[in-house]
NUMAR-679542 format. One record per atom (N, C-alpha, C, O): residue number from 1; residue in one letter; atom name; x, y, z. Coordinates in nm, 4 decimals, decimal comma. Layout:
{NUM 'a' 'CA' {X Y Z}}
...
END
This chain:
{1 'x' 'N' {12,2045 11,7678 -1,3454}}
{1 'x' 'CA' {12,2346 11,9056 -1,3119}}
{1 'x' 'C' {12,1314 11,9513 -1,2088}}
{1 'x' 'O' {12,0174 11,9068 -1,2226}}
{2 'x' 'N' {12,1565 12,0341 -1,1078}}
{2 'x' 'CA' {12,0957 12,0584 -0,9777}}
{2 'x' 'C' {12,0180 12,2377 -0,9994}}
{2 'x' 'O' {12,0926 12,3260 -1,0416}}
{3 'x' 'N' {11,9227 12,2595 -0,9780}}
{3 'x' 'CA' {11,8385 12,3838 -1,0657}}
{3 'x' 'C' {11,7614 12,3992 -0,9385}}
{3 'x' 'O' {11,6938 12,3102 -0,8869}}
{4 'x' 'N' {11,7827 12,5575 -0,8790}}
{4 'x' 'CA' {11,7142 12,5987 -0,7673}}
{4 'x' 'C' {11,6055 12,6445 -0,8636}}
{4 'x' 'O' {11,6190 12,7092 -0,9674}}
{5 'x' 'N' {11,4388 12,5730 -0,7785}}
{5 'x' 'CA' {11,3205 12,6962 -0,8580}}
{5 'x' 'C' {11,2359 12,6743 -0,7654}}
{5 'x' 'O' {11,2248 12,5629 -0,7142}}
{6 'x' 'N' {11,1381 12,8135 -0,7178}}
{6 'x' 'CA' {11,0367 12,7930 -0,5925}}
{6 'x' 'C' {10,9822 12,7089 -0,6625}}
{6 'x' 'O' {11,0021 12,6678 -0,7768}}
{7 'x' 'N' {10,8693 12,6730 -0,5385}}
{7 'x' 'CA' {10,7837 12,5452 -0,5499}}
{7 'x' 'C' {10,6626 12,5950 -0,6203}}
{7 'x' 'O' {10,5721 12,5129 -0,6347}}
{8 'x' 'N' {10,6463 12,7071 -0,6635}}
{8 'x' 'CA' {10,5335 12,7575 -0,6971}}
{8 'x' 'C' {10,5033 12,6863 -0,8550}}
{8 'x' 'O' {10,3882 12,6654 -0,8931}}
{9 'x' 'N' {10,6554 12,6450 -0,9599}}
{9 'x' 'CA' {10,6285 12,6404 -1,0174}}
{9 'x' 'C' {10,6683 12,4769 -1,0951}}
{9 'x' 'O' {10,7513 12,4354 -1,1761}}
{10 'x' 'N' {10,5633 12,4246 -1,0211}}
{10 'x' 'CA' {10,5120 12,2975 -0,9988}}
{10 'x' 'C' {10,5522 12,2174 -1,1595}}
{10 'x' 'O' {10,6408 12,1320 -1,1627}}
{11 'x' 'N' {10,4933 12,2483 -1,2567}}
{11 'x' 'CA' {10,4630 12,2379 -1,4062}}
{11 'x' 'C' {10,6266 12,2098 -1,4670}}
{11 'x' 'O' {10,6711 12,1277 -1,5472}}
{12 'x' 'N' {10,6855 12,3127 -1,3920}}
{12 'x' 'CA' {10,8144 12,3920 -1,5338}}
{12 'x' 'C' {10,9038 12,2591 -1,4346}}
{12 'x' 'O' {10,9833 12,1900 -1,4984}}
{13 'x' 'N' {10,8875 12,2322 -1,2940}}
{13 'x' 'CA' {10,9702 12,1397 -1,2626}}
{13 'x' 'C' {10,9645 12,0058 -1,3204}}
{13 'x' 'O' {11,0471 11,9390 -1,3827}}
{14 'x' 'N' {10,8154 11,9798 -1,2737}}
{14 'x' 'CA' {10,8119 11,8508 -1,3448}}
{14 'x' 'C' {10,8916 11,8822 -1,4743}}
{14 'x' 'O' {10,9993 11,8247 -1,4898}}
{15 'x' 'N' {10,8577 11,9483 -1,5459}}
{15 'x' 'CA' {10,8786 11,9547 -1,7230}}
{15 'x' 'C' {11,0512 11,8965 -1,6892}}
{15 'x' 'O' {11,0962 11,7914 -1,7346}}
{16 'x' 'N' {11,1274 11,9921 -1,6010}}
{16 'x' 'CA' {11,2576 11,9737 -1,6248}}
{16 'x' 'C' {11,3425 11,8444 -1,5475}}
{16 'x' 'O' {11,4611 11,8172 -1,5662}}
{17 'x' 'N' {11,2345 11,7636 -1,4434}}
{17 'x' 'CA' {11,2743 11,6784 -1,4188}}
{17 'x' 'C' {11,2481 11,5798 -1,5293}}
{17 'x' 'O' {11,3245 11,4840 -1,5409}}
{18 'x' 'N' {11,1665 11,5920 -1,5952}}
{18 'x' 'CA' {11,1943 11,4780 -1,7146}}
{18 'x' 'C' {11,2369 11,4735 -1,8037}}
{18 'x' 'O' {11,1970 11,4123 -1,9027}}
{19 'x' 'N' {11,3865 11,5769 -1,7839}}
{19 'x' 'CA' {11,5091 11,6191 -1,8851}}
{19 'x' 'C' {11,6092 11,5761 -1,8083}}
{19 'x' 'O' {11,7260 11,5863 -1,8461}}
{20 'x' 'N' {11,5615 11,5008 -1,6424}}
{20 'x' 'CA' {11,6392 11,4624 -1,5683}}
{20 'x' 'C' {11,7827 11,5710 -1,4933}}
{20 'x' 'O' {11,9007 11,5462 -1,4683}}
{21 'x' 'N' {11,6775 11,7205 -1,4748}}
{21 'x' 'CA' {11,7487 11,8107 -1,4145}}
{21 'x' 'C' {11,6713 11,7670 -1,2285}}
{21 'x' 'O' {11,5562 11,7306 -1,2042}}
{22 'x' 'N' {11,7894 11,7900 -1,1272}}
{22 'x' 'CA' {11,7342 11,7971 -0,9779}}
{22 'x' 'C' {11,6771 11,9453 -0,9256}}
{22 'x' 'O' {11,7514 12,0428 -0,9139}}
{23 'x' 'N' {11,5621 11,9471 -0,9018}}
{23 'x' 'CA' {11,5291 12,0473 -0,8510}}
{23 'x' 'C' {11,5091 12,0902 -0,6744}}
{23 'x' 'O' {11,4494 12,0236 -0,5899}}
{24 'x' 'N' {11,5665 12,1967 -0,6594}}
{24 'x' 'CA' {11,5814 12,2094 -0,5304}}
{24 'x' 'C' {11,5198 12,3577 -0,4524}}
{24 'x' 'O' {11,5113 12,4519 -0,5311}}
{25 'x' 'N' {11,4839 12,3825 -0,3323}}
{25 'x' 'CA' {11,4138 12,5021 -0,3452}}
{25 'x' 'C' {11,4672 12,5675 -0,3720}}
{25 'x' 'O' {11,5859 12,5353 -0,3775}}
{26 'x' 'N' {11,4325 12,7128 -0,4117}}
{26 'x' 'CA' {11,5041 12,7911 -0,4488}}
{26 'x' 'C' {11,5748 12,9217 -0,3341}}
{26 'x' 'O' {11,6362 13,0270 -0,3513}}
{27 'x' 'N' {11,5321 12,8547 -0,2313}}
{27 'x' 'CA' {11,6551 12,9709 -0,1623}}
{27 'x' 'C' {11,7225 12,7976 -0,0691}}
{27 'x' 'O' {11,6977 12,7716 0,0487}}
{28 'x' 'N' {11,7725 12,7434 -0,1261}}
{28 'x' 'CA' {11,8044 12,6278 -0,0424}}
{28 'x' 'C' {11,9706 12,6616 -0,0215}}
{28 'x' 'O' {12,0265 12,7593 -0,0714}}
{29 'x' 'N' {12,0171 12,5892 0,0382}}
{29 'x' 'CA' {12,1553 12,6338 0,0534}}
{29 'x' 'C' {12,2680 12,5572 -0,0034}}
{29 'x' 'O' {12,3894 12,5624 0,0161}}
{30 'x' 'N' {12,1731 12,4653 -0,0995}}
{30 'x' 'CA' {12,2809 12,3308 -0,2101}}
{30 'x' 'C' {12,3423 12,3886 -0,3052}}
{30 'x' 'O' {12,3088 12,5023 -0,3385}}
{31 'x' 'N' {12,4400 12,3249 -0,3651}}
{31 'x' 'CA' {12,5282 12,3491 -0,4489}}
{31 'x' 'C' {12,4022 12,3191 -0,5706}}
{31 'x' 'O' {12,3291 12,2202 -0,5760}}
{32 'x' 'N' {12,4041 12,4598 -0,6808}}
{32 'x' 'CA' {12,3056 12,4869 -0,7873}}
{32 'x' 'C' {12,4279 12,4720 -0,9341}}
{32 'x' 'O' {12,5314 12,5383 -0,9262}}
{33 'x' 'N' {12,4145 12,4217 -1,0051}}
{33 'x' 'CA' {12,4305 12,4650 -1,1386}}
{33 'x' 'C' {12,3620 12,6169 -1,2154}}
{33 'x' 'O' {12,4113 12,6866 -1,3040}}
{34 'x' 'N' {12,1905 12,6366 -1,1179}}
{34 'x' 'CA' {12,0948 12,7265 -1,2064}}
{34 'x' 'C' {12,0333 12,7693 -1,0939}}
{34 'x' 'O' {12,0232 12,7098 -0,9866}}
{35 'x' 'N' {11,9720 12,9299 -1,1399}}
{35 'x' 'CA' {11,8693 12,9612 -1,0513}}
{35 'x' 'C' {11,7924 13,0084 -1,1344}}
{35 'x' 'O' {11,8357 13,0715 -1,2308}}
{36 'x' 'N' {11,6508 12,9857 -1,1123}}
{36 'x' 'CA' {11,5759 13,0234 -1,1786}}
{36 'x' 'C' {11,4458 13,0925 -1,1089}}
{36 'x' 'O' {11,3852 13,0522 -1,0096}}
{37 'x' 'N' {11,4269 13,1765 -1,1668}}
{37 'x' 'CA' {11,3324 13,2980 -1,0873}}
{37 'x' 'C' {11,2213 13,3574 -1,2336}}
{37 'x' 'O' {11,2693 13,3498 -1,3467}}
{38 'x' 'N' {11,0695 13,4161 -1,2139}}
{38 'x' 'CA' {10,9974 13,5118 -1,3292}}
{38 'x' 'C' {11,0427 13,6292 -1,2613}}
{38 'x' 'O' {11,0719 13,6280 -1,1417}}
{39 'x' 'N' {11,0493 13,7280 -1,3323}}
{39 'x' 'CA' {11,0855 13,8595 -1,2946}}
{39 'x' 'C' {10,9364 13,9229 -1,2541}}
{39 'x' 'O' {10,9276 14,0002 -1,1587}}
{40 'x' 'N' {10,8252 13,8866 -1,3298}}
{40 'x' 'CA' {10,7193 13,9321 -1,2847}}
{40 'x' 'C' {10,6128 13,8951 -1,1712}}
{40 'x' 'O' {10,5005 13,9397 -1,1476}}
{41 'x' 'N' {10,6940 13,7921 -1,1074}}
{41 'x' 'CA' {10,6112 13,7126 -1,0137}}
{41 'x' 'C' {10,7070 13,7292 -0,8809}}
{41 'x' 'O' {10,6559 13,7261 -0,7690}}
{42 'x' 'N' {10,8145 13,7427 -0,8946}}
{42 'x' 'CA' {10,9046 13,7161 -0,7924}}
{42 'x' 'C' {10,9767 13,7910 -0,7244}}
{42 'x' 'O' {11,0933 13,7683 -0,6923}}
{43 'x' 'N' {10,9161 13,8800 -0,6992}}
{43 'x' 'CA' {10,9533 14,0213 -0,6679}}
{43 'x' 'C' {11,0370 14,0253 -0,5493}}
{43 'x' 'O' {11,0801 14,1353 -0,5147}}
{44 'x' 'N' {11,0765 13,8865 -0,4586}}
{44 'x' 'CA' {11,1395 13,8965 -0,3533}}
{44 'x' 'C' {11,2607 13,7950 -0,3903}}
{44 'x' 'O' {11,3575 13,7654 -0,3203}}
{45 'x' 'N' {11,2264 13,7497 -0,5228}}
{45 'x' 'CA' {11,3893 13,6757 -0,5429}}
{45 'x' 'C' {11,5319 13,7506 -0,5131}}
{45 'x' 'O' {11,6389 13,7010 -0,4777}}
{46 'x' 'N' {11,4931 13,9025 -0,5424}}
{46 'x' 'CA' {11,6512 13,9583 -0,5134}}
{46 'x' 'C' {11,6649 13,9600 -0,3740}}
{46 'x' 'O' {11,7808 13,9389 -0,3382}}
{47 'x' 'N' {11,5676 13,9819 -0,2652}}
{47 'x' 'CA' {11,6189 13,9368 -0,1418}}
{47 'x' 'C' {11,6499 13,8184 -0,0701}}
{47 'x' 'O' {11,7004 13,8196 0,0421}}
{48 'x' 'N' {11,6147 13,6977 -0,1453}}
{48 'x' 'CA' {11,6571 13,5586 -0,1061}}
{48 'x' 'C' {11,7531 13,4777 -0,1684}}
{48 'x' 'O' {11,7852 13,3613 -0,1441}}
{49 'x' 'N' {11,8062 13,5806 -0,2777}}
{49 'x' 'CA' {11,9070 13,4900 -0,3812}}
{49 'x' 'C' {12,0307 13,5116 -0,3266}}
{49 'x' 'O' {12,1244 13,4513 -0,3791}}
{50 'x' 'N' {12,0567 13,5953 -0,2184}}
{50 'x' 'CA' {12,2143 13,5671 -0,2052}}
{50 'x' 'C' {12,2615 13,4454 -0,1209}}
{50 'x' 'O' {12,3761 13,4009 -0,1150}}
{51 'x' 'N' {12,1430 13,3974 -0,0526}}
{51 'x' 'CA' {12,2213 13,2702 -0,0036}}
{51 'x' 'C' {12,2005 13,1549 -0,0680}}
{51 'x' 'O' {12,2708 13,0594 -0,0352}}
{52 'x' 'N' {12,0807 13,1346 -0,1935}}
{52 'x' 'CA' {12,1336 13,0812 -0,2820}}
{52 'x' 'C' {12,2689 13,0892 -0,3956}}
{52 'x' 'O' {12,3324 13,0025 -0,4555}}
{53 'x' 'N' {12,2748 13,2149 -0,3914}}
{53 'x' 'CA' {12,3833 13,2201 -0,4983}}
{53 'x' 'C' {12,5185 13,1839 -0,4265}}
{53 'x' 'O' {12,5829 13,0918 -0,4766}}
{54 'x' 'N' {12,5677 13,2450 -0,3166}}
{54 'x' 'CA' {12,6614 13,2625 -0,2323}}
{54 'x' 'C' {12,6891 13,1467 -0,2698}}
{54 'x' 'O' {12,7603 13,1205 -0,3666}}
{55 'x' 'N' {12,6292 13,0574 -0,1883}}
{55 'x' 'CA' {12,6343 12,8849 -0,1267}}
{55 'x' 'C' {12,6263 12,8543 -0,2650}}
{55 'x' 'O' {12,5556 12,7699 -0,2099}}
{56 'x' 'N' {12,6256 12,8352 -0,3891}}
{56 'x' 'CA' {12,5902 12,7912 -0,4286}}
{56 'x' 'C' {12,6772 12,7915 -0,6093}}
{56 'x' 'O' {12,6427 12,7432 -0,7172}}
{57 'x' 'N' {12,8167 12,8833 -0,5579}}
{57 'x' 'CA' {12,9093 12,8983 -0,6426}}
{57 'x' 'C' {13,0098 12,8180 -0,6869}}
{57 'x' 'O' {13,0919 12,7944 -0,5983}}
{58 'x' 'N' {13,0338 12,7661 -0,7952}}
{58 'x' 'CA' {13,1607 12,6567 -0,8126}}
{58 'x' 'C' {13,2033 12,6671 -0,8897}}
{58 'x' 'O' {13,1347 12,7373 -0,9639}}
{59 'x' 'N' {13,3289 12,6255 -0,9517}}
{59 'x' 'CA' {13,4136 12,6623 -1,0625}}
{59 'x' 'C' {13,3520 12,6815 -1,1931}}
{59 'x' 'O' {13,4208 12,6766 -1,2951}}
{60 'x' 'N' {13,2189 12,7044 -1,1966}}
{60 'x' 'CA' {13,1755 12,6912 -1,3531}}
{60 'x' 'C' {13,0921 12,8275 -1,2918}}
{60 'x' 'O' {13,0871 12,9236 -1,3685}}
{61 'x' 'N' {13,0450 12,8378 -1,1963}}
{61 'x' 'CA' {12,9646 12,9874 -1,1830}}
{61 'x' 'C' {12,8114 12,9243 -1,1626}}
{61 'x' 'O' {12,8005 12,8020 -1,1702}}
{62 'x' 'N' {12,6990 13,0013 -1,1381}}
{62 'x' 'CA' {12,6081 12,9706 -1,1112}}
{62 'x' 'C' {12,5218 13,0939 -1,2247}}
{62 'x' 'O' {12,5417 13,2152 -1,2313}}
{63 'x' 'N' {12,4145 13,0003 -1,3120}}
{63 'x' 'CA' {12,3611 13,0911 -1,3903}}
{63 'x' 'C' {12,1896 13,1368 -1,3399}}
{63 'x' 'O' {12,1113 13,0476 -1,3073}}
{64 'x' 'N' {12,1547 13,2593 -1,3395}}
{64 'x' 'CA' {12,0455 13,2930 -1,2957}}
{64 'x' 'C' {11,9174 13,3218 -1,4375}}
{64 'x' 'O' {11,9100 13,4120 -1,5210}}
{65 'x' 'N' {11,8606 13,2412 -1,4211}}
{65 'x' 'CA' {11,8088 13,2604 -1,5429}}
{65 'x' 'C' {11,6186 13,2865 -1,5432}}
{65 'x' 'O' {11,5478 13,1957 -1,4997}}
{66 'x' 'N' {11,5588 13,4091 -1,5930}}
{66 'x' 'CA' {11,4814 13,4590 -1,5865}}
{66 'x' 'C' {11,3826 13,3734 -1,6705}}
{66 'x' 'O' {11,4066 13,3607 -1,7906}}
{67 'x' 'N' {11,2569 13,3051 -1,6083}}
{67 'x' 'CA' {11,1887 13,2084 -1,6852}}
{67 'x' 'C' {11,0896 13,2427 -1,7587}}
{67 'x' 'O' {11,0283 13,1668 -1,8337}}
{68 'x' 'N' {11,0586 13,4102 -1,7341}}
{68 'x' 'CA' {10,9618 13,4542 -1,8538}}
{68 'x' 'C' {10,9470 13,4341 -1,9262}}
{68 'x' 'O' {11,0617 13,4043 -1,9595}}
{69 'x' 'N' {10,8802 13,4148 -2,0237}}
{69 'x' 'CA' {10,8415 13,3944 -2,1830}}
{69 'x' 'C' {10,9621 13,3045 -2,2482}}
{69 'x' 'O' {11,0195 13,3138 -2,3567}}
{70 'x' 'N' {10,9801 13,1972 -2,1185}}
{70 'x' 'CA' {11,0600 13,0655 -2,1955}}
{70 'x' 'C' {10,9901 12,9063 -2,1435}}
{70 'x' 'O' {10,9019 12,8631 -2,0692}}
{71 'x' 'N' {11,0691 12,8695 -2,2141}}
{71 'x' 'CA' {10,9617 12,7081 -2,2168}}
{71 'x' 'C' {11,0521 12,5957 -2,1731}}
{71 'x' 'O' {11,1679 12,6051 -2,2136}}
{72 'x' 'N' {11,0306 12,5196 -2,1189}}
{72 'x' 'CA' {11,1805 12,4034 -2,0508}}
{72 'x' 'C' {11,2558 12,3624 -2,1736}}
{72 'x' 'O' {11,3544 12,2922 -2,1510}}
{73 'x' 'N' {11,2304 12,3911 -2,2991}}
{73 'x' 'CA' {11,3161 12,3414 -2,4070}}
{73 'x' 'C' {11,3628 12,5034 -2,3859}}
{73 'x' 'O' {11,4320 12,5338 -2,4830}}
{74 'x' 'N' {11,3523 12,5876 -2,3167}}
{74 'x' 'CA' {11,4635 12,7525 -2,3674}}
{74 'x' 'C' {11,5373 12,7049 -2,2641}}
{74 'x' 'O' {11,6518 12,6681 -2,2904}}
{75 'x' 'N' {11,4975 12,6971 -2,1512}}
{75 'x' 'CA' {11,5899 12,7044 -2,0470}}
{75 'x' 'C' {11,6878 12,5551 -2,0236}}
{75 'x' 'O' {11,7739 12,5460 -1,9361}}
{76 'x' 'N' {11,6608 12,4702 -2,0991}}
{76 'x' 'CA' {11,7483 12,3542 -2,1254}}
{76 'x' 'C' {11,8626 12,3873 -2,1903}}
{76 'x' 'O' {11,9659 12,3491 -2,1354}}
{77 'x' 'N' {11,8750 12,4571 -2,3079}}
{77 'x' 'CA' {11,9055 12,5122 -2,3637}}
{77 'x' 'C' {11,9943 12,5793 -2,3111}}
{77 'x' 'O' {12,1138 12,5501 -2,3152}}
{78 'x' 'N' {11,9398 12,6897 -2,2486}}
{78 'x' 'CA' {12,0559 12,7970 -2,1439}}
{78 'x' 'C' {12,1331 12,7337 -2,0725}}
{78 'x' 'O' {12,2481 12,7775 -2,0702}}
{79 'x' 'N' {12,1020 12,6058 -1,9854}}
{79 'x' 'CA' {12,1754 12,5636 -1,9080}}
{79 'x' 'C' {12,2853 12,4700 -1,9444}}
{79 'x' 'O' {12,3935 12,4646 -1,8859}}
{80 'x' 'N' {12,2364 12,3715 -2,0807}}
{80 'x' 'CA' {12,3438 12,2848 -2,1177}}
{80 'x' 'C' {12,4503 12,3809 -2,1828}}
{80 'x' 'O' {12,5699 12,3650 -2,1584}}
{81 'x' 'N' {12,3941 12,5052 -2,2863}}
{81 'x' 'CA' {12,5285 12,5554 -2,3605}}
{81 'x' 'C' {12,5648 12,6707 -2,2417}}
{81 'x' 'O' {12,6253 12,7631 -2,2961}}
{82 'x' 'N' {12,5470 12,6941 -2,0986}}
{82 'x' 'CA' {12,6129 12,7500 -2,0190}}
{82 'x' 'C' {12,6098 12,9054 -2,0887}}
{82 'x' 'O' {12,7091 12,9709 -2,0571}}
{83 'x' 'N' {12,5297 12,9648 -2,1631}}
{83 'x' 'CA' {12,5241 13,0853 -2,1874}}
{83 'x' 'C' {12,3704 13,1268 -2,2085}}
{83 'x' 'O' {12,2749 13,0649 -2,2553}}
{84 'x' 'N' {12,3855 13,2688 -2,1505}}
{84 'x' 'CA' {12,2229 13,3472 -2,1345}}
{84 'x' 'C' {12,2851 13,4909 -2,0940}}
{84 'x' 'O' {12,3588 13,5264 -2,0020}}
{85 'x' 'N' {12,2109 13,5727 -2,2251}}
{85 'x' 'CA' {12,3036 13,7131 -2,3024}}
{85 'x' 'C' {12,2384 13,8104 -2,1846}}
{85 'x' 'O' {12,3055 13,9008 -2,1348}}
{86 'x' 'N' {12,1059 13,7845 -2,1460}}
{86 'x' 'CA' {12,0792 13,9176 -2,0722}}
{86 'x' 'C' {12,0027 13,8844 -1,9440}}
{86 'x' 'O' {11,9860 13,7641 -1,9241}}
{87 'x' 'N' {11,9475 13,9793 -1,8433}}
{87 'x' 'CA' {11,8727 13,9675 -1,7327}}
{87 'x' 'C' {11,7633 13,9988 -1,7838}}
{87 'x' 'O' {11,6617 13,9294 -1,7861}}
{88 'x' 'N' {11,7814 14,1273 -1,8366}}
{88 'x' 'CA' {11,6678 14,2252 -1,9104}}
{88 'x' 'C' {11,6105 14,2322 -1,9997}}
{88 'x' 'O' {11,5331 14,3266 -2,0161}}
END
């Protein structure tokens, strides 16, 4: 599964490449399964996510998922059962 996340966050990638997710930058213009952004760090994700998201839509949808106070076993989680209840 293909998971846009800046490069900043070096750690949470590794973590999720060795769940054998592809990580790609996060305003890249590839086809994403995930985007993943902190709400408290990333204060310019809402201006760079539409051409990730745009580009980056396919019959299953593209999930944006807020990495705050989660751990690569939460967000594994979110992404295999394809559901995540809130932004906020």
């Amino acid at each position: 599964m293909k998971i846009a996340l800046d490069s900043k966050y070096k750690s949470l990638a590794d973590s999720l490449e060795q769940m054998n997710y592809q990580i790609v930058p996060l305003h890249s213009r590839e086809s994403v399964h995930g985007v993943l952004y902190h709400s408290t760090f990333d204060k310019e994700f809402l201006n760079g996510i539409n051409n990730t998201v745009v580009n980056s839509i396919n019959d299953q949808g593209v999930l944006i998922i807020d990495i705050k106070d989660k751990s690569p076993q939460d967000i594994d989680n979110i992404l295999r059962r394809r559901l995540y209840t809130s932004i906020f």
